[in-house]
C-alpha positions as semicolon CSV with decimal commas, in nm:
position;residue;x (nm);y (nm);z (nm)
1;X;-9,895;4,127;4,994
2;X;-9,654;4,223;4,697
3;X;-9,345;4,115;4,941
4;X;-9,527;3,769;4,943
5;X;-9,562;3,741;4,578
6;X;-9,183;3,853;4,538
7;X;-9,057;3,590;4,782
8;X;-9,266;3,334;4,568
9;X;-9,128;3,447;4,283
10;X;-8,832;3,411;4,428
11;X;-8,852;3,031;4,457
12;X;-8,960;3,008;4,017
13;X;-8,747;3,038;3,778
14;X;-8,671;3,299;3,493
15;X;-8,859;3,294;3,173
16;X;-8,605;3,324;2,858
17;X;-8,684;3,330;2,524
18;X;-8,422;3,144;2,244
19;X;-8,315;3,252;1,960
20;X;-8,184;2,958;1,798
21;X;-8,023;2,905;1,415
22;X;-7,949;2,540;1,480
23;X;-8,295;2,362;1,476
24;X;-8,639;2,558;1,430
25;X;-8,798;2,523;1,761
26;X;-9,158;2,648;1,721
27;X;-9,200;2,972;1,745
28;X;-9,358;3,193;2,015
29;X;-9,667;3,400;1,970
30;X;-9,582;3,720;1,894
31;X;-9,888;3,873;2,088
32;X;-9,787;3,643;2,419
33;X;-9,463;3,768;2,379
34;X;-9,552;4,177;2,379
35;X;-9,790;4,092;2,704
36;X;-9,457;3,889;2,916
37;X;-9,245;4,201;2,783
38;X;-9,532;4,427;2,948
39;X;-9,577;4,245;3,257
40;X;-9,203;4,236;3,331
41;X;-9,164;4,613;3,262
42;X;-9,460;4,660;3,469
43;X;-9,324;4,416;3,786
44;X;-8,964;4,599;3,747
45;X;-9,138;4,954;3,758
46;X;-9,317;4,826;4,120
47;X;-9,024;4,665;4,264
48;X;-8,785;4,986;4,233
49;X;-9,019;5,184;4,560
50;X;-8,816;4,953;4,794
51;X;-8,441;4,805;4,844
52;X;-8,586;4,475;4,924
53;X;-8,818;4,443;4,640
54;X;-8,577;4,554;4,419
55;X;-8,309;4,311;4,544
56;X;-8,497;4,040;4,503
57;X;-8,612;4,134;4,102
58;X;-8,212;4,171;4,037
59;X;-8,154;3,833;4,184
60;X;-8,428;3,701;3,966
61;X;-8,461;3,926;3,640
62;X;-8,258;4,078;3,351
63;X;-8,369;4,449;3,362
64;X;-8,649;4,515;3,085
65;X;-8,453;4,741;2,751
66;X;-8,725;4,765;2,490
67;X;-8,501;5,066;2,329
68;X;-8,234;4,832;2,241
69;X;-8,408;4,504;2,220
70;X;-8,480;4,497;1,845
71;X;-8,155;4,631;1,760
72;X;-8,007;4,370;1,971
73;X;-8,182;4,068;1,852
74;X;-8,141;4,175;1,517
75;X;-7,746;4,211;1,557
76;X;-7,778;3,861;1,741
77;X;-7,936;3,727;1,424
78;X;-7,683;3,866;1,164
79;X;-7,391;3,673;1,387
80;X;-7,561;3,324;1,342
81;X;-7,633;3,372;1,046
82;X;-7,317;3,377;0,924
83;X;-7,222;3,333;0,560
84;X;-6,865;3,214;0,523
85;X;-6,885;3,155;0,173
86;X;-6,803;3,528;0,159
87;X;-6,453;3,431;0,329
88;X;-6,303;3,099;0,237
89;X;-5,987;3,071;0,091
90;X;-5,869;3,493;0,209
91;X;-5,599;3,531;0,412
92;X;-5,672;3,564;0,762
93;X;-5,463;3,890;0,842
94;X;-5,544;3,883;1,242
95;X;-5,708;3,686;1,506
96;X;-5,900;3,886;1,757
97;X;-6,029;3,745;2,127
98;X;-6,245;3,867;2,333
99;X;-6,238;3,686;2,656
100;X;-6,605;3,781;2,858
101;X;-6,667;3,679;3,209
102;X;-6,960;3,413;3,251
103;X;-7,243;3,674;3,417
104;X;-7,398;3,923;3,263
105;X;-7,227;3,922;2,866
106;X;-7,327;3,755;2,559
107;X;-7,073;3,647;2,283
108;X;-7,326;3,768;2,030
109;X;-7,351;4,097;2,139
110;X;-7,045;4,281;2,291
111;X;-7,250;4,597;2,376
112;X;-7,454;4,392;2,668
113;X;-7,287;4,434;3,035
114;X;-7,398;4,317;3,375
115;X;-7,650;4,507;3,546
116;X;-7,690;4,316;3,838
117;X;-7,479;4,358;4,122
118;X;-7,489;4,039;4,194
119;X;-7,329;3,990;3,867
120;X;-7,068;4,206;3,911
121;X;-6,967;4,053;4,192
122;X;-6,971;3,728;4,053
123;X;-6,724;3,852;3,798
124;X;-6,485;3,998;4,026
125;X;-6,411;3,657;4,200
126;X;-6,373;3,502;3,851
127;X;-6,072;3,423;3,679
128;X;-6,131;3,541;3,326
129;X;-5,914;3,308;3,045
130;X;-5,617;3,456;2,935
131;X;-5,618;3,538;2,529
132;X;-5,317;3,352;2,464
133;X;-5,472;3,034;2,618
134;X;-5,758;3,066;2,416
135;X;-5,572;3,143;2,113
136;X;-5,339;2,819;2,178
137;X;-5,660;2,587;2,180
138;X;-5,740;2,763;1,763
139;X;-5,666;2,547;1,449
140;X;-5,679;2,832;1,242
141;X;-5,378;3,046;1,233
142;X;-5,282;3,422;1,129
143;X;-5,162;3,439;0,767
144;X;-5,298;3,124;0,678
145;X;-5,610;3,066;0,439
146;X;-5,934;3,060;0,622
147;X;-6,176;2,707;0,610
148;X;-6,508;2,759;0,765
149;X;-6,456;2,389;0,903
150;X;-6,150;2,463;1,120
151;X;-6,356;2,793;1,227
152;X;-6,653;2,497;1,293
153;X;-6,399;2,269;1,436
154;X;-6,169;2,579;1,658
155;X;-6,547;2,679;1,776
156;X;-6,593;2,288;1,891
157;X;-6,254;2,254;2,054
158;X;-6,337;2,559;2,271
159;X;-6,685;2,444;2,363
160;X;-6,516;2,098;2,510
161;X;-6,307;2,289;2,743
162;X;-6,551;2,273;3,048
163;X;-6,437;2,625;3,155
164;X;-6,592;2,750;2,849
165;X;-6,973;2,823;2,830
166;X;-7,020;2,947;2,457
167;X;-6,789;3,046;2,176
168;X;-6,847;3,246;1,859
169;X;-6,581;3,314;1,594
170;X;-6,726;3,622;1,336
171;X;-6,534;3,695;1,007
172;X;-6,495;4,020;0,884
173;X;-6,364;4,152;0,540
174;X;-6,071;4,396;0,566
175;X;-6,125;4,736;0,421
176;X;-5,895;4,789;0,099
177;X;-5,816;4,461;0,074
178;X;-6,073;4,173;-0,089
179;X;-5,782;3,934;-0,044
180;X;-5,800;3,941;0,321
181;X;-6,036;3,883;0,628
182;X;-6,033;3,934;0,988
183;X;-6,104;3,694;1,260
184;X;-6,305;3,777;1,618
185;X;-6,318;3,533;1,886
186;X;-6,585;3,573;2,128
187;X;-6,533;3,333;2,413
188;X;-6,801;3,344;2,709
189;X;-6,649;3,126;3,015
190;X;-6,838;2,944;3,280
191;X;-6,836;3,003;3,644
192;X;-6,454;2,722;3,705
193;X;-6,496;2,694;4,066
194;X;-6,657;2,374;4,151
195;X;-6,727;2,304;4,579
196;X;-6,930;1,995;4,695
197;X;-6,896;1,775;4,986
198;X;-7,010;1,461;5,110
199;X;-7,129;1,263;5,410
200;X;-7,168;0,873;5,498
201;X;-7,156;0,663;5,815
202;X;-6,786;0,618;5,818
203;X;-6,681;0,982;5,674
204;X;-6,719;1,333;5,577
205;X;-6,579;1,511;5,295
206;X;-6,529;1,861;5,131
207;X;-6,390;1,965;4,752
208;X;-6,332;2,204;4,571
209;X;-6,217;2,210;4,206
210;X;-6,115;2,557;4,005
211;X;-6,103;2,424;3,632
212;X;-5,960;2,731;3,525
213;X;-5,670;2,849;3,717
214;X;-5,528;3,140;3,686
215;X;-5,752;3,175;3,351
216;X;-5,477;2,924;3,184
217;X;-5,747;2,631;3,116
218;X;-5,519;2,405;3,416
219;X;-5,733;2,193;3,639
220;X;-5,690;2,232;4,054
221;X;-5,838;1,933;4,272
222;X;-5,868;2,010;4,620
223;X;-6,054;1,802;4,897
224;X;-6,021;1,723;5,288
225;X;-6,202;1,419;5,432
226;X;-6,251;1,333;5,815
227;X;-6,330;1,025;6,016
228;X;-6,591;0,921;6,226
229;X;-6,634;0,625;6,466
230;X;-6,375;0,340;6,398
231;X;-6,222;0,500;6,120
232;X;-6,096;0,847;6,277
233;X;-5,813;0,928;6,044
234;X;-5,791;1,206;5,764
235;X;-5,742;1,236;5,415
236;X;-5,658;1,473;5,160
237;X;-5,704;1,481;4,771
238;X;-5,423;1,718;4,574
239;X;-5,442;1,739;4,246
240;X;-5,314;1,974;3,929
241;X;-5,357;1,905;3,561
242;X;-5,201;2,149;3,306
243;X;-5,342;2,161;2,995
244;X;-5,220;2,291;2,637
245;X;-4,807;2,310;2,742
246;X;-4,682;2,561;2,490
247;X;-4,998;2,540;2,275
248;X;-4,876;2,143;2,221
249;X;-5,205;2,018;2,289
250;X;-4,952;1,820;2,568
251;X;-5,118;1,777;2,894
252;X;-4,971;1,693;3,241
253;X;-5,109;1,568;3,556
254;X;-5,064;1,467;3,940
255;X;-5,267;1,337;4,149
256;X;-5,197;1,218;4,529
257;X;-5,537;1,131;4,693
258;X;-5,547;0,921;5,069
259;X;-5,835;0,834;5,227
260;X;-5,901;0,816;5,606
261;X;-5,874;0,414;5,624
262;X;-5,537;0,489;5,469
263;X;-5,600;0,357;5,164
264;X;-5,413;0,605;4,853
265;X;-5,418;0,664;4,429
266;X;-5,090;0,844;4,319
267;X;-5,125;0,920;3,985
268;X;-4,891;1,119;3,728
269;X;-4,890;1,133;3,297
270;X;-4,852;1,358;3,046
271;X;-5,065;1,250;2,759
272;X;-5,164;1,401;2,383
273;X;-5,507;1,320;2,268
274;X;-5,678;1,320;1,957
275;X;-5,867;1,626;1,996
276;X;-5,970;1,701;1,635
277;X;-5,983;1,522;1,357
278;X;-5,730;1,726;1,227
279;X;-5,470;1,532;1,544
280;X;-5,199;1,351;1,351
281;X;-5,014;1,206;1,635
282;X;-5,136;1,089;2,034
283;X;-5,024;0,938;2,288
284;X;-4,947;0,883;2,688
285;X;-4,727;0,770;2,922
286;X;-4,791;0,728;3,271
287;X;-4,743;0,526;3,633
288;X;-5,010;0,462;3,918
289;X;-4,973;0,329;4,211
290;X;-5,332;0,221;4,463
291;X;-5,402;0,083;4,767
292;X;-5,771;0,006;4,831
293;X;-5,971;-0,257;4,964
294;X;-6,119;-0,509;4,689
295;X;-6,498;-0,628;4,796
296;X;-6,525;-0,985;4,716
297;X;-6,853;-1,170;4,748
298;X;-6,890;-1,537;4,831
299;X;-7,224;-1,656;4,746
300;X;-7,223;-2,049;4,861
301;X;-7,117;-1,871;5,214
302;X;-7,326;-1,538;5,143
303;X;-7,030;-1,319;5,276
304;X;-6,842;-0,997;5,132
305;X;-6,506;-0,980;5,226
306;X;-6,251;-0,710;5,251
307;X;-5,944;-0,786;5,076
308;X;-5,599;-0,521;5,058
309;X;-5,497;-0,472;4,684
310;X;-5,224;-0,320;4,623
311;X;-5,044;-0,271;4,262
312;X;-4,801;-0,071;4,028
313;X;-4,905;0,005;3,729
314;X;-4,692;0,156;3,389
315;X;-4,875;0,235;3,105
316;X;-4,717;0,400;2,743
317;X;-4,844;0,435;2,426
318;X;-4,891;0,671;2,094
319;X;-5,005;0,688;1,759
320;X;-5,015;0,820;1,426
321;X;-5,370;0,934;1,212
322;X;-5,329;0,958;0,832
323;X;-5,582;1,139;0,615
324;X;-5,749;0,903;0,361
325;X;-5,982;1,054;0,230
326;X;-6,004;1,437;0,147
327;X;-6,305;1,598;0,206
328;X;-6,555;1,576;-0,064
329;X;-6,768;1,927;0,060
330;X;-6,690;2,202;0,286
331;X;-6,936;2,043;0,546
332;X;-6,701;1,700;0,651
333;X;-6,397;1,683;0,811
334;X;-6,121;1,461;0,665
335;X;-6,163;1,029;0,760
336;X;-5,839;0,929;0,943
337;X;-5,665;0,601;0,949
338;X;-5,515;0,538;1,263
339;X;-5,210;0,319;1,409
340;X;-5,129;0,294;1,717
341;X;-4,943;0,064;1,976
342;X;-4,934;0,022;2,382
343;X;-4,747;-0,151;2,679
344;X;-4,875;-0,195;2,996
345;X;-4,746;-0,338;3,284
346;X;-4,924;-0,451;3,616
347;X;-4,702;-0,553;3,955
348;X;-4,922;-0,651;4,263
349;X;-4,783;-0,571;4,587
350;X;-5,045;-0,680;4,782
351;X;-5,327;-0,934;4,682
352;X;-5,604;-1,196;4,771
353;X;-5,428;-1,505;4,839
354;X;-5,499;-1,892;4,679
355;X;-5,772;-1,979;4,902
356;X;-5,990;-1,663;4,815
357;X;-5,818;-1,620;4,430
358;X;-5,766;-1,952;4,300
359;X;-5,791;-1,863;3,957
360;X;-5,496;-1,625;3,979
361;X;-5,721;-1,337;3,894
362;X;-5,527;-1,082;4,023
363;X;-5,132;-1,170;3,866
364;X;-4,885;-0,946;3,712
365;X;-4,897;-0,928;3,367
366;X;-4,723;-0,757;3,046
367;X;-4,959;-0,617;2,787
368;X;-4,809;-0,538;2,422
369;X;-5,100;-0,437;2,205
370;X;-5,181;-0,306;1,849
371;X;-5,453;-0,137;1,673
372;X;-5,532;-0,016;1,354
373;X;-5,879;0,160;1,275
374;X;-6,071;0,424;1,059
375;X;-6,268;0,654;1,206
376;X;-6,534;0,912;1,047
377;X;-6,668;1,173;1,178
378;X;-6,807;1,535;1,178
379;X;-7,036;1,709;1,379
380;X;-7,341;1,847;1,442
381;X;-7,486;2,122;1,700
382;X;-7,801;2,105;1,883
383;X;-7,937;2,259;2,215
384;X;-8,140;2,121;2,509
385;X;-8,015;1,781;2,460
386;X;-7,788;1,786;2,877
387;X;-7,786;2,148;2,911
388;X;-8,057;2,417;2,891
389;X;-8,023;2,593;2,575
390;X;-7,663;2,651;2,509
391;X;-7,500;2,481;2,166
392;X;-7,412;2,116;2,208
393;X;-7,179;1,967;1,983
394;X;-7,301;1,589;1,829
395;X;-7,051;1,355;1,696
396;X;-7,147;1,165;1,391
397;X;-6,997;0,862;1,184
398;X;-6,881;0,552;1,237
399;X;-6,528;0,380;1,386
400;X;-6,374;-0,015;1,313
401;X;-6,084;-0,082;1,481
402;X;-5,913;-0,393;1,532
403;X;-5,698;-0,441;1,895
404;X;-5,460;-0,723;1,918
405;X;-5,175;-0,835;2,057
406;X;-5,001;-1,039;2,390
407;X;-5,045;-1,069;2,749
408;X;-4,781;-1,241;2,970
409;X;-4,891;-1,354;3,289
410;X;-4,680;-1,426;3,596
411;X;-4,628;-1,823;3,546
412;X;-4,475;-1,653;3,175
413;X;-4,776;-1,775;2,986
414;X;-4,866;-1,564;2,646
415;X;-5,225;-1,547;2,604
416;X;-5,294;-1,391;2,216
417;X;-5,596;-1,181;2,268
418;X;-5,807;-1,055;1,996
419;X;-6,031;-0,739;1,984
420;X;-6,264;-0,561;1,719
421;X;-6,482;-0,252;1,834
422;X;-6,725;-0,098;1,569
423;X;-6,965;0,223;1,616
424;X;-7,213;0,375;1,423
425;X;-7,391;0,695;1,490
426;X;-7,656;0,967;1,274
427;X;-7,881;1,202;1,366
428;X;-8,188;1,154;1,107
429;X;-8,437;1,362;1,029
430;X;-8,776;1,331;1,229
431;X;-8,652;1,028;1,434
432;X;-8,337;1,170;1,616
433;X;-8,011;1,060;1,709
434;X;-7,875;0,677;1,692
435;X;-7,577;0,551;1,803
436;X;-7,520;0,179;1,814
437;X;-7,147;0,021;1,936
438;X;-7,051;-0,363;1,887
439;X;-6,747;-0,514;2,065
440;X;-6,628;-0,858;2,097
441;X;-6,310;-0,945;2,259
442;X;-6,153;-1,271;2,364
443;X;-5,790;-1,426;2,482
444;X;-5,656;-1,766;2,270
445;X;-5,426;-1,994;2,446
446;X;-5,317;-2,339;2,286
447;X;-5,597;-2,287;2,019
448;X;-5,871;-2,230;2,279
449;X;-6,087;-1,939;2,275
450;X;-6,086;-1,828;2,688
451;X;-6,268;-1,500;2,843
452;X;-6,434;-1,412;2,546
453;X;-6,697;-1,104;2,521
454;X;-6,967;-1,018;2,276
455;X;-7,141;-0,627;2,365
456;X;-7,366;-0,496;2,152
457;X;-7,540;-0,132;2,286
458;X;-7,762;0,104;2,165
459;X;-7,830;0,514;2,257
460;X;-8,100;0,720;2,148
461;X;-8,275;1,050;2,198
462;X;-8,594;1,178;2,071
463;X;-8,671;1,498;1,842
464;X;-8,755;1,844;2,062
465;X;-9,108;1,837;2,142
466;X;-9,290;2,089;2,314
467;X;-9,581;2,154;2,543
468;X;-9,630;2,527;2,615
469;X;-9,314;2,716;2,731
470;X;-9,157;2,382;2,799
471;X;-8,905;2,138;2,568
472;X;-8,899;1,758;2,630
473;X;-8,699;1,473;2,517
474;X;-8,669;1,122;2,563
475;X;-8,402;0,904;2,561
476;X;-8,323;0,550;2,549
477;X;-8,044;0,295;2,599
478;X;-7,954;-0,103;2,593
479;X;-7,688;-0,279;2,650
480;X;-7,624;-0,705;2,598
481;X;-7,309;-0,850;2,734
482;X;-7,243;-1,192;2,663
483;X;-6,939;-1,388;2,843
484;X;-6,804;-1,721;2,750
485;X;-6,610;-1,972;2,910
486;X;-6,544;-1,658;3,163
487;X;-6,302;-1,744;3,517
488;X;-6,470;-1,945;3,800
489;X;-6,458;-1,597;4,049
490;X;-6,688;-1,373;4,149
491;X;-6,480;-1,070;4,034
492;X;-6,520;-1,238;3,661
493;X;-6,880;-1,192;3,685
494;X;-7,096;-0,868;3,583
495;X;-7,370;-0,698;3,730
496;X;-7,670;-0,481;3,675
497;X;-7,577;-0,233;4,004
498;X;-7,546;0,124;3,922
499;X;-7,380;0,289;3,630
500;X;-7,354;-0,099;3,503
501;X;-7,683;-0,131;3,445
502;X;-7,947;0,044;3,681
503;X;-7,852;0,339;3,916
504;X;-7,988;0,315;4,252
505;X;-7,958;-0,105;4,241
506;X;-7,725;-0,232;4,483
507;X;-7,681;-0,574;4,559
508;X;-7,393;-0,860;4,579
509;X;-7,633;-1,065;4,520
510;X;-7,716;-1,052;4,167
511;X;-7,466;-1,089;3,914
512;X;-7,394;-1,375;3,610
513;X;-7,226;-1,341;3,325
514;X;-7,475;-1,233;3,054
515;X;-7,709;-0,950;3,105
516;X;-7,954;-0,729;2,902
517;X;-8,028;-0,377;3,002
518;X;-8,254;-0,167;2,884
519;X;-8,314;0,273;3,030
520;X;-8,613;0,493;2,946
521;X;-8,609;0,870;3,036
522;X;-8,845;1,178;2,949
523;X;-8,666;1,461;3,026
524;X;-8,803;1,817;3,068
525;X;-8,649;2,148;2,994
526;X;-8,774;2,432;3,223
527;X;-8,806;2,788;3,090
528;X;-8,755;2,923;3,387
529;X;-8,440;3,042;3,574
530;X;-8,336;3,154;3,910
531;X;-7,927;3,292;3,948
532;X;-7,868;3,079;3,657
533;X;-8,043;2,747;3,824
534;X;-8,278;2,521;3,660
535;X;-8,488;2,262;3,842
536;X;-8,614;2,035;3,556
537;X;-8,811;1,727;3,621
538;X;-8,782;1,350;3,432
539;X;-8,946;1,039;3,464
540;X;-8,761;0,709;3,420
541;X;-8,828;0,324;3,364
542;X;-8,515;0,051;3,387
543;X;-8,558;-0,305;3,310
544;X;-8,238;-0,578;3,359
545;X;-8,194;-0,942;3,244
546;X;-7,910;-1,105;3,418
547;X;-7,799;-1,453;3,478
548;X;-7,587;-1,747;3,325
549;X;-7,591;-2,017;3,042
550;X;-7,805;-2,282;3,056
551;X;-8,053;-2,064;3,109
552;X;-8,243;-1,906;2,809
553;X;-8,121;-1,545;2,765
554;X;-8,457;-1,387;2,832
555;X;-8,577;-1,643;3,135
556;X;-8,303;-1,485;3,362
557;X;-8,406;-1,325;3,638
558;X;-8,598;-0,965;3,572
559;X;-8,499;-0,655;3,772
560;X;-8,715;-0,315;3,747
561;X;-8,697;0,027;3,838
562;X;-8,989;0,291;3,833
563;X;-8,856;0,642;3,957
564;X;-8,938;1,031;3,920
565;X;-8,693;1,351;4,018
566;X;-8,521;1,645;3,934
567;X;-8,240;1,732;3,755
568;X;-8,047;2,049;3,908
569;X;-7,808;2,237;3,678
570;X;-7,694;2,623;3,620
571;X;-7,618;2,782;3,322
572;X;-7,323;2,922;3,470
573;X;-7,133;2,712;3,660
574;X;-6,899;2,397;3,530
575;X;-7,027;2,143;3,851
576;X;-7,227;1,877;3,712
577;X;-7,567;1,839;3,692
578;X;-7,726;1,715;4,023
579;X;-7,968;1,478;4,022
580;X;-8,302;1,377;4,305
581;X;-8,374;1,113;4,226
582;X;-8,686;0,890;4,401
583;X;-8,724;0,535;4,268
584;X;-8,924;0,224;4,380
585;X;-8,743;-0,129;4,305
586;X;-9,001;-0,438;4,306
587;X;-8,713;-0,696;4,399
588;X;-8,381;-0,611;4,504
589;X;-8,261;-0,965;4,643
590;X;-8,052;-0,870;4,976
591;X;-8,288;-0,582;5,036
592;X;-8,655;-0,714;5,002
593;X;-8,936;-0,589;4,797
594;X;-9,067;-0,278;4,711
595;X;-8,782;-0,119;4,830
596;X;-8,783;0,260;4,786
597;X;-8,548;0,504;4,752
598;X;-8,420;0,862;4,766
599;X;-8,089;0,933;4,620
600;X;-7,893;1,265;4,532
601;X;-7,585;1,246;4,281
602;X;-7,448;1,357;3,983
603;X;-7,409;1,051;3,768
604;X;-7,534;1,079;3,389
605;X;-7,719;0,779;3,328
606;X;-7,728;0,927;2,952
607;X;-7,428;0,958;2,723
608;X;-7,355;1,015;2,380
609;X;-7,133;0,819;2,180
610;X;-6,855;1,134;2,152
611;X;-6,540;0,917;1,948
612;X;-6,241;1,024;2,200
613;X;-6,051;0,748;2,043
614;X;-5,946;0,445;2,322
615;X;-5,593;0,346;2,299
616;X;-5,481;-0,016;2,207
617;X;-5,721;-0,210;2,487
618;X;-5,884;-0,491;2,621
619;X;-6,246;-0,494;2,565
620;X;-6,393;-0,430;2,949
621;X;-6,644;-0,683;3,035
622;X;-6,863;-0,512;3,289
């Protein structure tokens, strides 16, 4: 009997409390919390009469310390809480890293180890990150004064590499000197090797990504695909991107990837972004070349053809962010004007020809574009917002930038385009976080407005509620797109299929060029864990209004979804969350009615507005 209650154990998930200084989730009963301690000391006590028992309670279970737990939590406490009013304006004298493998240690607490083999193991096949590239990723230097907000900000930069879990960075007052503090970094890395695979009628496919080689932060892309049936070729993806070149923030990257159909990307740039506000100067150059096959739909003959594209593309720009306005507290980060320009250049090798393309959609053009902008913002932390309890960083403020410039088509006519793109976001108090983006972009030739685009989109998520052990949020997002005097050809036309609109909706069949979009998601939070995996269910509700002028906007054609799943993720590992999804679709034209489906992926229907700033662009209608 207690084997079966082990192996169904087995199959739940852990039960972790969280200490959190960032928002005051309610708080546990203490009384609740003395009788889980109890049972679990009890259940480890049982399990230790036999190696299989045991096993599987290591597998599951962080061994039961009451001697150390108060002294632990205590010390845990005194590191959030950290008061660096103590320390601004010292002299940091040095800057010490601790680099901790992702099982087993905390960043809070140095004393905690693995206990687990399991964990141990785990550790052994992990490339830990080397000091000096953490060190190159720190805005705050030795023998410079110390600001709390480039600790903040340092602490942020490290959390957005994706081979880093958590980050903590303690000051420490140096003994005989008042004038001068000490630095620890405390850097706890996620699990960087990343393998999936795929299958569909016409292939199979394998990859594997390590996003931390050699513990230097650079990015390895690995995959091998196979054939079956007509298309009995292979194909490979090989790919490296170094990051950080000699602590320049300078990245570089290549990228061959061929497909079985023989169909290829090459890809190579070395690009500079504006990772911090503090970023004066960004930029990029870079060349692609693609060969793919271009699905066209022809709705008066209701037929999708396959059409080789082939192209060349060039791409250079950079820019410049000056400060212009200091900060006016300790808690904002300086508000940056930026400039910035950008050519393209697009060569077709290979295209659609007149009688499919009449409109000359697909010609070689020049692009020499502008911009100038401000941009605001600062951040704020938060947990169980897309991961299960670790800090989240929240970007807040507001952008307005203005994109213009010329575009020289193949027959060597300049089109003046015109582009503004403005964004908004806050987190307020008992209503949660807001973000709202408006874009409008259009192309003048001889005094004639032509392709023009109005967006408008909105993103929200709900306060932490809970019921019992478990957190929930919900989230919500719209999206209009309006097009105007838009090219006669399909490929000028939008849809409401997938990550345009709603995910699991796939059809040739639908598309216009106005649509309204609307997503609703309640999302749990599980309290339970097994090896670091977290099986957390949601509930979702997608609406769509698509179609084309005359119509009245809102008597376009409705599409809905209704669907239910789970959300798999680990606290460990870097892969991204997979989602199982099952969804029922009243109408899907080309499909029927009441269609139903079951799909597994690891798209994000859900993101935040995060500010990477966009080079000099073209406002994408989609």
């Amino acid at each position: 009997m207690r084997y079966c209650i082990l192996i169904l154990f087995f199959f739940c998930l852990k039960v972790s409390a969280q200490n959190d200084s960032l928002q005051r989730f309610p708080v546990r009963d203490s009384i609740q919390i003395a009788k889980d301690r109890n049972f679990y000391r009890q259940l480890q006590e049982k399990t230790k009469n036999s190696k299989f028992t045991r096993m599987l309670y290591d597998l599951m279970f962080d061994p039961v310390n009451p001697a150390d737990a108060k002294t632990a939590t205590k010390k845990i406490e005194n590191q959030l809480q950290r008061d660096f009013s103590k320390y601004q304006g010292k002299t940091i004298r040095k800057i010490y890293i601790t680099s901790l493998d992702p099982f087993g240690y905390s960043e809070k607490d140095t004393a905690v180890k693995p206990t687990q083999k399991i964990q141990k193991i785990g550790n052994v096949l992990h490339a830990r990150t080397k000091e000096f590239t953490i060190r190159g990723l720190l805005l705050i230097k030795e023998n410079s004064q110390m600001d709390s907000l480039e600790v903040l900000e340092s602490e942020r930069v490290l959390r957005a590499q994706n081979y880093i879990r958590r980050t903590l960075i303690r000051p420490t007052n140096v003994t005989g000197d008042p004038n001068m503090v000490d630095l620890y970094v405390y850097v706890l890395d996620s699990w960087s090797i990343s393998a999936d695979g795929s299958v569909s009628s016409r292939k199979g496919e394998l990859r594997l990504r390590e996003y931390n080689s050699f513990g230097l932060g650079h990015r390895t892309t690995l995959a091998y695909k196979q054939g079956y049936q007509n298309e009995i070729g292979t194909g490979y993806t090989l790919g490296y991107r170094a990051q950080n070149l000699f602590n320049t923030y300078i990245n570089a990257e290549v990228l061959r990837d061929l497909d079985v159909d023989g169909t290829y990307e090459n890809f190579a740039s070395i690009d500079r972004e504006f990772y911090s506000p503090y970023a004066r100067w960004a930029g990029e150059i870079s060349i692609r070349q693609s060969f793919y096959d271009e699905h066209i739909y022809l709705g008066d003959l209701d037929t999708l053809l396959l059409e080789p594209l082939k192209y060349r593309d060039f791409n250079v720009w950079g820019g410049y962010a000056i400060p212009v306005a200091n900060k006016d507290s300790e808690e904002k980060l300086p508000t940056n004007l930026i400039l910035a320009g950008r050519y393209t250049k697009r060569d077709y090798l290979d295209r659609p020809g007149e009688n499919i393309d009449s409109v000359a959609y697909f010609s070689n053009n020049n692009v020499l574009l502008g911009s100038v902008g401000i941009r605001d913002i600062n951040y704020t932390r938060d947990r169980y917002i897309f991961r299960n309890g670790d800090i989240e960083d929240i970007s807040l403020g507001h952008s307005y930038f203005i994109n213009s410039g010329i575009q020289r088509n193949a027959g060597n006519q300049n089109y003046f385009y015109l582009g503004i793109d403005l964004t908004y976001s806050d987190y307020i108090k008992n209503f949660g976080y807001l973000a709202t983006n408006l874009g409008y972009g259009s192309y003048f030739f001889k005094n004639t407005a032509r392709q023009s685009l109005f967006r408008f989109g909105t993103t929200y998520f709900s306060p932490i509620f809970r019921v019992g052990n478990w957190f929930f949020r919900q989230f919500a997002k719209s999206n209009v797109v309006v097009g105007i005097n838009r090219k006669d050809f399909i490929r000028d036309r939008i849809s409401i299929n997938d990550e345009d609109g709603i995910y699991g909706f796939d059809t040739h069949q639908v598309f216009g060029t106005r649509k309204f979009v609307f997503n609703f998601q309640t999302q749990s939070y599980v309290p339970f864990s097994w090896l670091g995996f977290r099986m957390s269910p949601f509930i979702n509700f997608d609406l769509g209004f698509i179609g084309e002028a005359p119509k009245p906007f809102f008597s376009n054609d409705l599409y809905t979804k209704f669907g239910m799943g789970l959300i798999i993720s680990n606290d460990y590992f870097v892969f991204d969350n997979i989602r199982l999804s099952f969804a029922i679709f009243p109408n899907m034209p080309g499909r029927g009615r009441n269609i139903l489906d079951f799909n597994i992926n690891t798209d994000n229907q859900f993101t935040l507005e995060n500010y990477r700033y966009e080079p000099p662009h073209i406002l994408e209608y989609r």
